[in-house]
MDAnalysis code that builds the backbone (N, CA, C; Angstrom):
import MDAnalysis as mda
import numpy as np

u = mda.Universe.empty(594, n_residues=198, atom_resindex=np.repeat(np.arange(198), 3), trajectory=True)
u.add_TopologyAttr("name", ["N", "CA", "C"] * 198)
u.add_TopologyAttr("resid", np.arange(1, 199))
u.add_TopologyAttr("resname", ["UNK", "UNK", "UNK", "UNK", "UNK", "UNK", "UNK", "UNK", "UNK", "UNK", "UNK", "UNK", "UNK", "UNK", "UNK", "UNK", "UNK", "UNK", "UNK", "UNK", "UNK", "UNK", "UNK", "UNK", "UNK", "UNK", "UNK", "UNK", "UNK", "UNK", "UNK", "UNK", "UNK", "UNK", "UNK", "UNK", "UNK", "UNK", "UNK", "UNK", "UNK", "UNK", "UNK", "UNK", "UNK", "UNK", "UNK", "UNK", "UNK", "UNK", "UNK", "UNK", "UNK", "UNK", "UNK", "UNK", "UNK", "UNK", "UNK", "UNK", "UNK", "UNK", "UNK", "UNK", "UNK", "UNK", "UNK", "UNK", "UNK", "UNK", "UNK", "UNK", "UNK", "UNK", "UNK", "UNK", "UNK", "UNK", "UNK", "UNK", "UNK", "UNK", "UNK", "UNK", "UNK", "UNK", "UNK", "UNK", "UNK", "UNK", "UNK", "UNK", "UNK", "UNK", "UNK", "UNK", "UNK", "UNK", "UNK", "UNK", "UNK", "UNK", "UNK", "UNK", "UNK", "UNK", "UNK", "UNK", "UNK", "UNK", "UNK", "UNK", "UNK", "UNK", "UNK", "UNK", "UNK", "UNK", "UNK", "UNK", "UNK", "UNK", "UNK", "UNK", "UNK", "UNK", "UNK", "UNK", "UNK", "UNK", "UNK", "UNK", "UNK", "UNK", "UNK", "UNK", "UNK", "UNK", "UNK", "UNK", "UNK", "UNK", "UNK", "UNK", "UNK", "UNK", "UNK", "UNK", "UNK", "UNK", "UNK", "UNK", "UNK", "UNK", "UNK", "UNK", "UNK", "UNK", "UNK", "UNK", "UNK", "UNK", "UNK", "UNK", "UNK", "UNK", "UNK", "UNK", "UNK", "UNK", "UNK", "UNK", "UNK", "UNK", "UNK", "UNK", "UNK", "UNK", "UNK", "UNK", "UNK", "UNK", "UNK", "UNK", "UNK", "UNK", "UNK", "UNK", "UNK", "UNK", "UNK", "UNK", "UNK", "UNK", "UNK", "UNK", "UNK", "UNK"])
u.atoms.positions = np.array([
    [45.584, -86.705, -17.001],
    [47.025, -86.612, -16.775],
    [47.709, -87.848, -17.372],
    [48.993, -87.412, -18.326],
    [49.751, -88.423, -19.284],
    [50.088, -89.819, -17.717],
    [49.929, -90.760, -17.857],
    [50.552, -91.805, -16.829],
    [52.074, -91.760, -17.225],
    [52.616, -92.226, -15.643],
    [53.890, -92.119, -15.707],
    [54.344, -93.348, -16.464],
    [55.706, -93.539, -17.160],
    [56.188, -94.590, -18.593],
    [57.368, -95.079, -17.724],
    [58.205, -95.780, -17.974],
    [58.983, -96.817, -17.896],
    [59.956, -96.636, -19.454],
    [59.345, -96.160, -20.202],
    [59.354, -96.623, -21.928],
    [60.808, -96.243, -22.454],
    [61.229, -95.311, -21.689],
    [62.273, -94.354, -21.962],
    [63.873, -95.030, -22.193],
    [63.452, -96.522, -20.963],
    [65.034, -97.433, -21.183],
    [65.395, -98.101, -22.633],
    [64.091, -98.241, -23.262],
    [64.346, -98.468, -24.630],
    [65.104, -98.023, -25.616],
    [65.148, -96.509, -25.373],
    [65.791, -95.058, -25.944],
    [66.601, -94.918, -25.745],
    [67.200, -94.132, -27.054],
    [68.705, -93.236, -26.792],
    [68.688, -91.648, -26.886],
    [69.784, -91.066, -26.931],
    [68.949, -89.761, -27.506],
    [69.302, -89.466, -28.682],
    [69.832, -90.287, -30.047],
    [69.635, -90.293, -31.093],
    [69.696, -89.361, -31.785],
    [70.582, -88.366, -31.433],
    [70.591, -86.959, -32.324],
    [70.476, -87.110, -33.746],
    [72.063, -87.219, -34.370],
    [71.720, -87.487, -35.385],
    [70.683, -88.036, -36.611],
    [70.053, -89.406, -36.013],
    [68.798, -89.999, -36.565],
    [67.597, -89.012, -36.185],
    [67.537, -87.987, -35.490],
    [67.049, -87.435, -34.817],
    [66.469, -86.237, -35.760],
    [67.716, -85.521, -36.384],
    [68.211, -84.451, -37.041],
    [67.143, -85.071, -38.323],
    [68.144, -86.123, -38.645],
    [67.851, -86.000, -40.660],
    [66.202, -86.334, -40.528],
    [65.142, -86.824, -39.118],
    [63.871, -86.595, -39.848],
    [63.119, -85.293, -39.758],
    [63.484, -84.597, -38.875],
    [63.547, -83.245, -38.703],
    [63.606, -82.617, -40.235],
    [65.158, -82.647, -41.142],
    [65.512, -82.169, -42.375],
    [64.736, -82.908, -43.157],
    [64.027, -83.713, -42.930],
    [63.333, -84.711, -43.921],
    [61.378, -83.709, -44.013],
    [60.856, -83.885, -42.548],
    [59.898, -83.341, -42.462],
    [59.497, -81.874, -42.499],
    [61.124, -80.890, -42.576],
    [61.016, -79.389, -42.685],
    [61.042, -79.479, -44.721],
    [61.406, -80.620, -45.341],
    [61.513, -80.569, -46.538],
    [60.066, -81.056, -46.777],
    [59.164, -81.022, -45.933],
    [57.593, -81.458, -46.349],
    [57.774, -83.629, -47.172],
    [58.442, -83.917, -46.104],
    [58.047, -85.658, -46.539],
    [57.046, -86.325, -45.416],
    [56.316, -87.457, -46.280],
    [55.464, -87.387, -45.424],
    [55.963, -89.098, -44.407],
    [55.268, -89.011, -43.110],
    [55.877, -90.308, -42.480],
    [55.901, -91.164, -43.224],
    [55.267, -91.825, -43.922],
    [54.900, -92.819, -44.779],
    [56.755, -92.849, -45.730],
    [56.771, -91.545, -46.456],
    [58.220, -92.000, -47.346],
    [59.281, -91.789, -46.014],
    [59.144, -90.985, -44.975],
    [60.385, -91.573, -44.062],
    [60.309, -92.781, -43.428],
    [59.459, -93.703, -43.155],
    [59.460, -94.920, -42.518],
    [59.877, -95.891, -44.048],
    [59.677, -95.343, -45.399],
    [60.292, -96.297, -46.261],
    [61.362, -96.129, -46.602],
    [61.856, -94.840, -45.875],
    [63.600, -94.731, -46.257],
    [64.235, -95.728, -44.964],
    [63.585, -95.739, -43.788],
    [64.236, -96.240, -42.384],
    [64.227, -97.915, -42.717],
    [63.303, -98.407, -43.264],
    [63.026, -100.028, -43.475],
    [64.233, -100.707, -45.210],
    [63.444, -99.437, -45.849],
    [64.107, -99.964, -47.857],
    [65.182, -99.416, -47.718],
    [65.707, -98.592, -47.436],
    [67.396, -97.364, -47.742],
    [67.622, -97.582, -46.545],
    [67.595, -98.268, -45.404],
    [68.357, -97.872, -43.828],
    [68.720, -96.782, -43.480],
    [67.622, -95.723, -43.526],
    [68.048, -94.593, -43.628],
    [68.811, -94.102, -41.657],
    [68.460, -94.929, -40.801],
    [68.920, -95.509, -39.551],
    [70.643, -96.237, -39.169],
    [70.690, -96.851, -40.336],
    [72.109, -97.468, -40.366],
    [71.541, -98.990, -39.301],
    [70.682, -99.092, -39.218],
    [70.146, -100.234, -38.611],
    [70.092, -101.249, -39.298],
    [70.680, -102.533, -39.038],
    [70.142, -103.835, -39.976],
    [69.057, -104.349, -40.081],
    [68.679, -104.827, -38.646],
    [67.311, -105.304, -38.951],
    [65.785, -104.679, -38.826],
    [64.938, -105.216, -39.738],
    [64.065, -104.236, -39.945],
    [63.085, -103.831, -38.708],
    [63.016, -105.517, -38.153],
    [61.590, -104.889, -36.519],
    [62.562, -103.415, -35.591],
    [63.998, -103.421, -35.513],
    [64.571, -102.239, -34.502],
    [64.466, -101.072, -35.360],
    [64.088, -100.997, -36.632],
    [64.641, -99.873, -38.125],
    [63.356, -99.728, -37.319],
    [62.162, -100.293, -37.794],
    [61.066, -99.729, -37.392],
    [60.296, -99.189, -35.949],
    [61.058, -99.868, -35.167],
    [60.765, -99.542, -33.668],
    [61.406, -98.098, -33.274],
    [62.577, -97.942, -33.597],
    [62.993, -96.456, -33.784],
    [62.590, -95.656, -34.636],
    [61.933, -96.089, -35.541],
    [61.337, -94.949, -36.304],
    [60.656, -94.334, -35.490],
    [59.283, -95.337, -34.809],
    [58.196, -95.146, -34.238],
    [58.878, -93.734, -33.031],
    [60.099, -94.512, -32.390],
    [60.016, -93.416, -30.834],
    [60.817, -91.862, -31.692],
    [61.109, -92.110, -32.924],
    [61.792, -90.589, -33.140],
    [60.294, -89.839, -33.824],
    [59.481, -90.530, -34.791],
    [58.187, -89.923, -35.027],
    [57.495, -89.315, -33.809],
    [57.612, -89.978, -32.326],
    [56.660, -89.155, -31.693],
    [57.465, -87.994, -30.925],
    [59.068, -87.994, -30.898],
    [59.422, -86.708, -30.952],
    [59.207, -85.545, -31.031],
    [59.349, -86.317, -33.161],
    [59.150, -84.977, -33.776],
    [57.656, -84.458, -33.439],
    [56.909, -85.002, -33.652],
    [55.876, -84.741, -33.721],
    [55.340, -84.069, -32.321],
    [56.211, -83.878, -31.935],
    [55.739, -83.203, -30.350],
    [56.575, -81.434, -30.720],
    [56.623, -81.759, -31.857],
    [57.223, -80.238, -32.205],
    [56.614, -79.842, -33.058],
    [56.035, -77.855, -32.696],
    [55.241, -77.886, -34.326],
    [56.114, -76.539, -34.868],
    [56.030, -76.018, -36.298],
    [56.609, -75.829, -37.263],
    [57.264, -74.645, -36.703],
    [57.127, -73.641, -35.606],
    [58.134, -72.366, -34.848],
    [59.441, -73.347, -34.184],
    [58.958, -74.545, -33.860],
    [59.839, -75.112, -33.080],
    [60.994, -75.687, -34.029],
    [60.361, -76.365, -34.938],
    [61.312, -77.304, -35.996],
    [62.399, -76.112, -36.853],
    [61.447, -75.441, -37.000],
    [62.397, -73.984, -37.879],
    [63.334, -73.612, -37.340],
    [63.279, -73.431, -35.506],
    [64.552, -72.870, -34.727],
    [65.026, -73.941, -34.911],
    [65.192, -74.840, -34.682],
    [66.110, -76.119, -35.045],
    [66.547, -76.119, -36.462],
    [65.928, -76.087, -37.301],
    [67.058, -75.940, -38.701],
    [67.691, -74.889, -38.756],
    [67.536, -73.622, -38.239],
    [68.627, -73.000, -38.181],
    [69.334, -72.430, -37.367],
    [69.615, -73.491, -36.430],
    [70.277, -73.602, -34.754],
    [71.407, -73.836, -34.743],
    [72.312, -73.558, -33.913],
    [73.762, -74.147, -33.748],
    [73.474, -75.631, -32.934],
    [74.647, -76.482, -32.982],
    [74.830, -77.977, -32.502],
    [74.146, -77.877, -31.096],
    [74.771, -76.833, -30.198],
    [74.152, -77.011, -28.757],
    [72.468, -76.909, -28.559],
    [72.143, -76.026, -29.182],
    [70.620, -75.970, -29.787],
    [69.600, -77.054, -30.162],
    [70.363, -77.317, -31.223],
    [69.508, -78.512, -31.745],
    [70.072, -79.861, -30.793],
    [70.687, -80.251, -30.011],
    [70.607, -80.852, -28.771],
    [69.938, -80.523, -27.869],
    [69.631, -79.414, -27.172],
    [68.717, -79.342, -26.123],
    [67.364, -79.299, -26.947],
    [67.380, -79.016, -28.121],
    [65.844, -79.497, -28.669],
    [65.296, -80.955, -28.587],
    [66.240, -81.308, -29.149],
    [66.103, -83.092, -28.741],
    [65.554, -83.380, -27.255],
    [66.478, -82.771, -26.284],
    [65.812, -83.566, -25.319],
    [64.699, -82.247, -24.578],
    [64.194, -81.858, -25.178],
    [62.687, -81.281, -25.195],
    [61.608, -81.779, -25.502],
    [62.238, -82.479, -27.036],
    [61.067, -83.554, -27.174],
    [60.673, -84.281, -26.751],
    [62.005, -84.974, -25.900],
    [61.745, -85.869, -24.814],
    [61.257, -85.869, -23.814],
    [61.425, -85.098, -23.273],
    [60.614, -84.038, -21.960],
    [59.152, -84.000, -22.222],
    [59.198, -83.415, -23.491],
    [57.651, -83.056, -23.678],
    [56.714, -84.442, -23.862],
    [57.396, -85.721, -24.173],
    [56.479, -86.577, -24.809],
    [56.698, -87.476, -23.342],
    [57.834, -87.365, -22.466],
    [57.986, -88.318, -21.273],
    [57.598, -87.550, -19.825],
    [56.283, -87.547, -19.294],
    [55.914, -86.636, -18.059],
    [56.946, -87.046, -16.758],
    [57.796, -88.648, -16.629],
    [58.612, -88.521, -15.470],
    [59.671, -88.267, -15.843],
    [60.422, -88.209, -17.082],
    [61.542, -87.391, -17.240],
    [61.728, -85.845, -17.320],
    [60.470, -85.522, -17.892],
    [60.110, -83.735, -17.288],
    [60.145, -83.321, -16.256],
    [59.277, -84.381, -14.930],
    [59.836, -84.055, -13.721],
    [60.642, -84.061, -12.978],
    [61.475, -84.988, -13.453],
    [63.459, -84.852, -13.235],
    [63.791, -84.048, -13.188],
    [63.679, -83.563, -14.617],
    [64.673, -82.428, -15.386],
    [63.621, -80.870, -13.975],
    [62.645, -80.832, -13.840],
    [62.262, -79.938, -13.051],
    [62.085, -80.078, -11.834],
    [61.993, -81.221, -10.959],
    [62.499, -81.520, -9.520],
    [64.009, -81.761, -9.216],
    [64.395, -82.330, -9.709],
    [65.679, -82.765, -9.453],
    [66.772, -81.884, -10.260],
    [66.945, -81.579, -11.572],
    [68.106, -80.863, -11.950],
    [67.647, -79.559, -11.618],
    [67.002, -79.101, -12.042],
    [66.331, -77.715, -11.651],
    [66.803, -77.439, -10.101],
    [66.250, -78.115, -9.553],
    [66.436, -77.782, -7.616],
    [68.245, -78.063, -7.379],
    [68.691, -78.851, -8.357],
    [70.222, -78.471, -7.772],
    [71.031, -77.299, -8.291],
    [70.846, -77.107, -9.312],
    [71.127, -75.581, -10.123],
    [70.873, -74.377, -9.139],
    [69.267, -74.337, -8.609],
    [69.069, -73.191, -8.370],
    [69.743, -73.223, -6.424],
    [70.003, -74.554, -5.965],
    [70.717, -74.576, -4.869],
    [72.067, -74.430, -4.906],
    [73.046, -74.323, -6.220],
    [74.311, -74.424, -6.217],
    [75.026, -75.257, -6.594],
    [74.198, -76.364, -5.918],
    [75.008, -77.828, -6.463],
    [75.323, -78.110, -7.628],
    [76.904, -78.545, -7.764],
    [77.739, -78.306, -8.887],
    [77.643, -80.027, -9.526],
    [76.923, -80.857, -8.758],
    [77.084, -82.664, -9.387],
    [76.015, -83.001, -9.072],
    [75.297, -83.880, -10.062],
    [74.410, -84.796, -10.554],
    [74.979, -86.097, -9.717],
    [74.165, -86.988, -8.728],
    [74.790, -87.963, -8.638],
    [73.403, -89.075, -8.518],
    [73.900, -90.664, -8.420],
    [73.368, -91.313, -8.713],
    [72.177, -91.391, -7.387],
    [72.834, -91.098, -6.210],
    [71.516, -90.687, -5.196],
    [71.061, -89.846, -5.108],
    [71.100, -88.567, -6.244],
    [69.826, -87.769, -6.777],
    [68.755, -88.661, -7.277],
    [68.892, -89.358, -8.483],
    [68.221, -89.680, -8.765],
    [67.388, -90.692, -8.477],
    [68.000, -91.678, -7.554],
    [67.409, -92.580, -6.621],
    [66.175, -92.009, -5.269],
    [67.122, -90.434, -4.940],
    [66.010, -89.901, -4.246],
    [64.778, -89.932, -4.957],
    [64.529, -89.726, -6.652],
    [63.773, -88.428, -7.224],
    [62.921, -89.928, -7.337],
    [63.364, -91.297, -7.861],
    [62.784, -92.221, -8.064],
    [61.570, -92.766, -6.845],
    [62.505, -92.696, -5.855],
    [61.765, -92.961, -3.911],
    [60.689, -92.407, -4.045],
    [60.794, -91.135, -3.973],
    [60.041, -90.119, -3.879],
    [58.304, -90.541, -4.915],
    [58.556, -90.704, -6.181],
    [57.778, -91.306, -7.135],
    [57.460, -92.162, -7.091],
    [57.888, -93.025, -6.669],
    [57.150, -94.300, -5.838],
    [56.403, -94.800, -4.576],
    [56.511, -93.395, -4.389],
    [55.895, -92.810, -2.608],
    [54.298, -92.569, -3.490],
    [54.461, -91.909, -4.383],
    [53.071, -90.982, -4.994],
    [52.439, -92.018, -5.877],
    [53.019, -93.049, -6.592],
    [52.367, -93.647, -7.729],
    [52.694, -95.029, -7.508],
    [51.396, -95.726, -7.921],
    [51.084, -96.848, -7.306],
    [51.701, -98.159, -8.692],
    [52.236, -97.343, -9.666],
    [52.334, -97.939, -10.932],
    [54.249, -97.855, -10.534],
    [54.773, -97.009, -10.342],
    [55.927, -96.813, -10.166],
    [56.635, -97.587, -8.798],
    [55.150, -98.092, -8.060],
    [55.602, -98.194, -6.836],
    [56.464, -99.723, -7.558],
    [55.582, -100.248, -8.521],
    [56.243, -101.916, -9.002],
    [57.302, -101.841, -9.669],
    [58.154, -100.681, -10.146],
    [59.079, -100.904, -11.084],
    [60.039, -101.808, -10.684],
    [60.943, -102.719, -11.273],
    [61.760, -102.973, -10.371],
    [63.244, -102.668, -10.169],
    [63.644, -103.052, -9.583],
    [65.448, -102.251, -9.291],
    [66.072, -101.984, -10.542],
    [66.026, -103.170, -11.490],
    [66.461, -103.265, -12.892],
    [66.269, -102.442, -13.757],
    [65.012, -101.848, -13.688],
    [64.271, -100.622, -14.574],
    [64.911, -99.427, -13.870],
    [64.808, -99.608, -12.884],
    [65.178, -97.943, -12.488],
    [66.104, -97.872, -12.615],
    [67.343, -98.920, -12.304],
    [68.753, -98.644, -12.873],
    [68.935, -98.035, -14.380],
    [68.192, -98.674, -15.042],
    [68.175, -98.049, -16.505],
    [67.996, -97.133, -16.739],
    [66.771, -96.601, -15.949],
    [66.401, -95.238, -16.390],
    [67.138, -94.270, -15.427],
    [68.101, -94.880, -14.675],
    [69.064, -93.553, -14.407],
    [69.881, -93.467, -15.385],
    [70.284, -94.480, -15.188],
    [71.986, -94.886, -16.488],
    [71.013, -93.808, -17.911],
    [70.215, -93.979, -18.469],
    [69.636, -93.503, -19.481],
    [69.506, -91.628, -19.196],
    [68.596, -91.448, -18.038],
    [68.729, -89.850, -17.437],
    [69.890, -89.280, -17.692],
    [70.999, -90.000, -16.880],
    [72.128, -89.508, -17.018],
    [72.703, -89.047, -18.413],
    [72.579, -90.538, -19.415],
    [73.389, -90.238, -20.697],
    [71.958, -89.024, -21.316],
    [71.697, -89.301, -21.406],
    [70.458, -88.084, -22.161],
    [70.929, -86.532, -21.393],
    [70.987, -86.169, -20.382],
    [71.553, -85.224, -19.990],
    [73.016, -84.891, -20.252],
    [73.915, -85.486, -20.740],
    [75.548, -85.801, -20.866],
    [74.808, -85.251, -22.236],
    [74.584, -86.094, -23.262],
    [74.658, -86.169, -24.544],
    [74.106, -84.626, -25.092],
    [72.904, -84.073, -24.155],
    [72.449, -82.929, -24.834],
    [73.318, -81.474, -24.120],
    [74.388, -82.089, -23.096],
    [75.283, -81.132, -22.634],
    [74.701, -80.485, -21.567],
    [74.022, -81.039, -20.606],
    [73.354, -80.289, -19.912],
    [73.837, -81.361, -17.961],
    [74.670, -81.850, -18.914],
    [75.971, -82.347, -17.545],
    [77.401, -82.647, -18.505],
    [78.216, -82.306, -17.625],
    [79.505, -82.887, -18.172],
    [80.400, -83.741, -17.262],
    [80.630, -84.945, -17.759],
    [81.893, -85.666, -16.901],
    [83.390, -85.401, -17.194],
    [83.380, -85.225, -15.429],
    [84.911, -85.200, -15.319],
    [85.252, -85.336, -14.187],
    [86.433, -86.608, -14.417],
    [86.980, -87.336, -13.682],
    [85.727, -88.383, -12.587],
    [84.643, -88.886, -13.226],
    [83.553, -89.812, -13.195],
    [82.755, -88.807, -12.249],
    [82.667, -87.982, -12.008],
    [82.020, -87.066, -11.711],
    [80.925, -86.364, -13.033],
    [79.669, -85.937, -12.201],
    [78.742, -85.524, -13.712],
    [78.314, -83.945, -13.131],
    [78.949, -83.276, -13.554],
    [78.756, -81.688, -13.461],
    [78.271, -81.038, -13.955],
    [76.981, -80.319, -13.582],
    [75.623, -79.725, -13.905],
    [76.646, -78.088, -14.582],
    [75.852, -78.673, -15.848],
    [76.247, -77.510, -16.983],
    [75.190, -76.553, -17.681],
    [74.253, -76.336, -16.594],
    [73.099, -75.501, -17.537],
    [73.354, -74.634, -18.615],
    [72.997, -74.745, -19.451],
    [72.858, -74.133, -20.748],
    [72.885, -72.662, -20.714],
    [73.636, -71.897, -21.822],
    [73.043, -70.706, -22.084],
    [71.919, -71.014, -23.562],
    [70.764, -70.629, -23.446],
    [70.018, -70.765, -24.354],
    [69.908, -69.553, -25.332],
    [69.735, -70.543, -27.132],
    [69.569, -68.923, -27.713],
    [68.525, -68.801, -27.720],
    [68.410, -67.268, -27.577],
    [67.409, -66.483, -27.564],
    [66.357, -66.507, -28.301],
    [65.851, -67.507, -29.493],
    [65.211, -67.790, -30.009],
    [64.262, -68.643, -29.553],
    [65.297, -69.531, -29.298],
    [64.972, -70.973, -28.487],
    [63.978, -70.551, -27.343],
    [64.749, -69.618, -25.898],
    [64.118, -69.017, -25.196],
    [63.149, -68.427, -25.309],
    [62.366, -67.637, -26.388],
    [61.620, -66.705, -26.225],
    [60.538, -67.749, -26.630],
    [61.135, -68.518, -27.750],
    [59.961, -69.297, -28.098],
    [59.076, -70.013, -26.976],
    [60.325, -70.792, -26.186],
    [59.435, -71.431, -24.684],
    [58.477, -70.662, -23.993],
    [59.016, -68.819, -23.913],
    [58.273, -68.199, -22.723],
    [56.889, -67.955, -23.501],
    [56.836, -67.351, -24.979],
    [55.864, -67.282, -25.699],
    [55.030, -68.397, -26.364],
    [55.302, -69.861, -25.726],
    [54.147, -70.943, -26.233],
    [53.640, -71.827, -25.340],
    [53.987, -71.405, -23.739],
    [53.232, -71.784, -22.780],
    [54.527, -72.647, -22.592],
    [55.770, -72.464, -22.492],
    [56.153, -73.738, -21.991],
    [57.693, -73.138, -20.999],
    [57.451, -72.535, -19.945],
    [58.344, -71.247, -18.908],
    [58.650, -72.681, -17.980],
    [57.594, -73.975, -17.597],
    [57.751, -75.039, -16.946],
    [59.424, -75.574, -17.538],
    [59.431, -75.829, -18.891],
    [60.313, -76.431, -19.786],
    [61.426, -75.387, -19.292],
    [61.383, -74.186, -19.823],
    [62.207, -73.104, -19.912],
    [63.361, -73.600, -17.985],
    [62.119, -73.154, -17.089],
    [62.791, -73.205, -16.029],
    [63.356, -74.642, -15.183],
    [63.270, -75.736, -16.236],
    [63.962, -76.647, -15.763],
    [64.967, -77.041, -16.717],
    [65.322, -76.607, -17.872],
    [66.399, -76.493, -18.815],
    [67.109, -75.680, -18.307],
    [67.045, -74.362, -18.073],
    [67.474, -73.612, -16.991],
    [68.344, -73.141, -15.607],
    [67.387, -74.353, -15.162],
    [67.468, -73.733, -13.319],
    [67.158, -72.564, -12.861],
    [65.848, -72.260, -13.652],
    [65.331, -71.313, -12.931],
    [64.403, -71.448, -12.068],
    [64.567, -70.281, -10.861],
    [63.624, -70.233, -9.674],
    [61.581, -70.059, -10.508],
])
C-alpha cells in the first residue's frame, strides 16, 4: 500500500503547464526533449532552472499516471474535462488526496451538503491521524497547506465554487467518455468520488 505523502503542498494544479505536456507527449516527444524545452526554452515560464525542473518532475508523474485511452479523451475534451482530468492524475498518483475526494467530498454530495468547509477537512485530517502513525507527526503548518491546497485544487478543477467566501460543492456532470472510460478500467472508486456517488 502507496504510504500516505505530505508532498502535495509543494503543488499547484497547473493546468495549463499541465496541458502542453500532455500535447507534447500525444505528439510522441520523449521526456528527455520535454525536460529540455522546460530548462533551455522555459517551456514553464519559470526562471529559474532547480523550480523549471522540480515541476517538470511533479507534472511527469501525472502524466504518466495516464495511459494512451486516457490522454486521447483529454485531447479531445472540452475545458471542464480536461480539468477534472488533471485532478485525476492527482488523485491517482496522491492516495490521501483520493481519500478526501472519496471520504469527505463524496460523503457530503451524497448527504446533500451544499459547502465544503474548513472543518471538513480538519475532520478528514483527525481522523487520519487517528489511523497513521506517519500523519500522526504532521504538523499544524502542513496540514494548513494541504487544506488551503485541497481546497484550491478542487476550486480550480470546478468541482467547488466560491461564493460569497463560501465553497459550494459543484459535482460535475461528466462526459460520457470520460465516464465510461473510469467504469471500464477499474477505476468506479475514482468515478464515485468525482461524482458523489453512493
Amino acid at each position: 500500500m502507496e504510504k500516505y505523502s505530505s508532498g502535495l503542498v509543494a503543488e499547484s494544479f497547473w493546468f495549463i503547464e499541465f496541458k502542453k505536456f500532455i500535447i507534447l507527449r500525444s505528439q510522441g516527444k520523449s521526456w528527455d526533449y520535454i525536460k529540455d524545452l522546460c530548462i533551455n526554452d522555459n517551456l514553464l515560464g519559470i526562471s529559474k532552472e532547480y523550480r523549471a525542473v522540480r515541476i517538470y518532475g511533479y507534472l511527469k508523474g501525472r502524466v504518466d499516471e495516464l495511459d494512451v485511452g486516457l490522454i486521447n479523451i483529454f485531447t479531445d475534451a472540452d475545458l471542464s474535462t480536461q480539468k477534472i482530468i488533471n485532478l485525476i492524475s492527482v488523485a491517482m498518483k496522491n492516495r490521501l488526496f483520493f481519500e478526501f475526494l472519496y471520504e469527505t467530498y463524496r460523503e457530503k454530495i451524497i448527504l446533500g451538503v451544499e459547502e465544503l468547509t474548513n472543518n471538513d477537512i480538519n475532520l478528514f485530517f483527525k481522523n487520519k491521524q487517528e489511523q497513521d502513525e506517519d500523519i500522526s507527526k504532521w504538523t499544524d503548518v502542513t496540514l494548513r497547506r494541504l487544506r488551503s491546497t485541497y481546497m484550491n485544487f478542487l476550486t480550480d478543477a470546478g468541482l467547488l465554487t466560491v461564493i460569497d467566501k463560501q465553497r459550494r460543492i459543484t459535482p460535475p456532470i461528466l462526459d460520457i467518455l470520460l465516464e465510461n472510460y473510469l467504469k471500464d478500467n477499474g477505476e468506479m472508486q475514482m468515478l464515485k468520488a468525482i461524482r458523489g456517488l453512493d
